[in-house]
C-alpha positions, -999 to 999 in steps of 0.1 A, spaced: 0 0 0 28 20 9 44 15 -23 15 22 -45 9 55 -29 44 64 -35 43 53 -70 9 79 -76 28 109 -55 58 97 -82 43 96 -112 17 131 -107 50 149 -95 68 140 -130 30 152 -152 28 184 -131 67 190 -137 65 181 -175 36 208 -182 53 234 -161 84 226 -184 61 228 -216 42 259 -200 75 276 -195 90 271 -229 63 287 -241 64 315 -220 96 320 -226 90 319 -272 65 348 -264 79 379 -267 65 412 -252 30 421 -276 23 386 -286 53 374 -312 72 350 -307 112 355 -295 139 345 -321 146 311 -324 114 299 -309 85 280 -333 53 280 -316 36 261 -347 37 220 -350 70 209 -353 64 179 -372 88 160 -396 79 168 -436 79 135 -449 97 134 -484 89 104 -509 116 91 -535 101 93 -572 103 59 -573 86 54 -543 53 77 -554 55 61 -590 48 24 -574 19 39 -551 3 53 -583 7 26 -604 -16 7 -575 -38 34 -576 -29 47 -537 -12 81 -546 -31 114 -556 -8 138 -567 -10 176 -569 8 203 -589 18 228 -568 24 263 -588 6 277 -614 -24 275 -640 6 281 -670 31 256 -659 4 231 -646 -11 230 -686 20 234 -701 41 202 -685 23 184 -654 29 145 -642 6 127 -651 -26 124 -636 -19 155 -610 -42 180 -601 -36 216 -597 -32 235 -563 -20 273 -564 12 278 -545 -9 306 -526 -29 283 -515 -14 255 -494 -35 267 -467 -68 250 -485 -50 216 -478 -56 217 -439 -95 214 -440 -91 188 -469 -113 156 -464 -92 129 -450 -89 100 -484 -70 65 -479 -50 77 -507 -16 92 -499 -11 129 -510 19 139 -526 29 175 -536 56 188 -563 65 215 -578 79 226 -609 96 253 -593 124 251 -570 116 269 -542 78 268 -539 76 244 -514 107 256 -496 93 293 -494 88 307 -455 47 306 -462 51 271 -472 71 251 -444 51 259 -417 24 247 -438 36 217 -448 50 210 -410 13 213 -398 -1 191 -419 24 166 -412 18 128 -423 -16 136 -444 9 147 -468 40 135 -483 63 157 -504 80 146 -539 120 147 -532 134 164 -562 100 177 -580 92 172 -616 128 173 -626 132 140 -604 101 128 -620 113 132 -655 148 126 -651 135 89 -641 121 87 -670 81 88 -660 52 97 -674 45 135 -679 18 152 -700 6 183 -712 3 210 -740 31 203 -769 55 234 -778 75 257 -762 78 256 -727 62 281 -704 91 282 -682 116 305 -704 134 324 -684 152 314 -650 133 315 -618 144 338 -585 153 317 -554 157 332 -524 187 319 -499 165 300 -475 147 280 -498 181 273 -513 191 260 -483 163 237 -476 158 227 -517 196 219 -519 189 188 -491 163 177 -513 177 182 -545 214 168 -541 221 167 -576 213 206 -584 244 216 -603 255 252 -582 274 274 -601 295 305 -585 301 334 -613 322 354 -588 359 359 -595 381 334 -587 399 347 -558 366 354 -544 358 317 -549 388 304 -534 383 326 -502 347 311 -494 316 297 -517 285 282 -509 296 246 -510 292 219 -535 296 249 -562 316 254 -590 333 288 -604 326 292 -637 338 329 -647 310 343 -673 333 349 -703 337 309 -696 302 303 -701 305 290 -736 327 263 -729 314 248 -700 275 253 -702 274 225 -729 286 193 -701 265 210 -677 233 185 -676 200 198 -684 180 173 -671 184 188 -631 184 221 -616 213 248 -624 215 272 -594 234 306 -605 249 330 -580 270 363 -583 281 387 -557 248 402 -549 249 425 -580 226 412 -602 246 391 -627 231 362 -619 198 367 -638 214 381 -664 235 349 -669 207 326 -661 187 339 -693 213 325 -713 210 291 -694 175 293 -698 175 304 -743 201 273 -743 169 249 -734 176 246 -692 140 242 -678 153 236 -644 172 267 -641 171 290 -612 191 320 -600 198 329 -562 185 366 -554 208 389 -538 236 366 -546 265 355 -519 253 378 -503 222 367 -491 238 334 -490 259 345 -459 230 368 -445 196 351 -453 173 372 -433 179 404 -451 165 389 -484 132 389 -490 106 355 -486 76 345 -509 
């Protein structure tokens, strides 16, 4: 008997001390007015759960995955994987009222940073396992070689897309074969680059944008001036679809939070 009363005082002490601890972290994320403090996420934390292409192609093939497009009415008509339906990258928000369906959702992009963007991820975290995201996006999809369809003819997608520094950062983990391509000058290189790039100097262009592969993503950075999208129209006249330059350059690389978020 003795025990057992122990055991309840025990085991009440450790609740009342676990939700003072949760109470407290809280209290200490919310900052004078109602924000919260730097560092601190008040919204669900959960895992975003990232599906390889193959992976997503087997659960459609036995009818279990229903995919949607995430971007916009252009790109989804123009080049789309089959079978997807459209959902606006503006609104994500829809999907958290969605009717709950045995099938498992999976979103892509065409876009590199759509589903990196700031609006996004918290998204995403919330809704946690009702969806799944596609690692790597259509270019993945395609570069596996599967199924994609669509109007014929030029594609919508002519000119290379702005991507800000932190969906960079979280697209590069899911897109590990982006090529990343430092026009800076050399000596600038050698002294510090975002890594996993390559300096190609911009009079050099010619020579090496013919081995670069246009099946995956080409991310372009400069300085910060500029000269990134200015390059990355070339890429994107040479026939790169997956072509994307980084706004506000090495810059905003090194100093994230002074660029702007979609």
């Amino acid at each position: 008997m003795h025990t057992q009363t122990c055991f309840r005082r025990t085991l009440a002490t450790a609740v009342r001390s676990a939700m003072m601890a949760t109470l407290c972290m809280l209290v200490a994320c919310v900052a004078p007015g109602g924000g919260s403090r730097d560092g601190c996420q008040l919204v669900s934390s959960a895992t975003i759960r990232y599906l390889e292409p193959g992976e997503v192609r087997l659960l459609q093939l036995k009818g279990e995955a229903f995919l949607l497009h995430v971007g916009n009415d252009l790109e989804y008509d123009q080049r789309r994987i089959e079978g997807a339906a459209l959902r606006r990258a503006d609104d994500l928000e829809s999907l958290t009222v969605m009717p709950v369906t045995s099938a498992q959702v999976v979103l892509y992009s065409a876009g590199f940073g759509d589903l990196y963007s700031d609006r996004a991820q918290p998204i995403l975290r919330k809704l946690g396992d009702r969806v799944a995201v596609l690692r790597g996006g259509m270019a993945a999809w395609e570069r596996n070689g599967f199924p994609v369809e669509g109007r014929k003819g030029n594609d919508v997608n002519s000119s290379c897309q702005p991507v800000t520094a932190p969906e960079l950062r979280r697209g590069l983990v899911n897109h590990d074969e982006a090529a990343l391509i430092d026009l800076r000058q050399q000596q600038d290189f050698e002294t510090a680059h975002i890594p996993g790039a390559r300096s190609v100097m911009p009079h050099e262009l010619d020579k090496h944008i013919k081995s670069l592969p246009k099946d995956r993503w080409v991310i372009l950075y400069d300085q910060g001036g500029g000269g990134g999208a200015m390059v990355g129209e070339q890429f994107a006249r040479q026939g790169f679809r997956y072509c994307g330059y980084l706004t506000g350059g090495y810059q905003a690389w090194l100093n994230p939070r002074e660029t702007g978020t979609r």
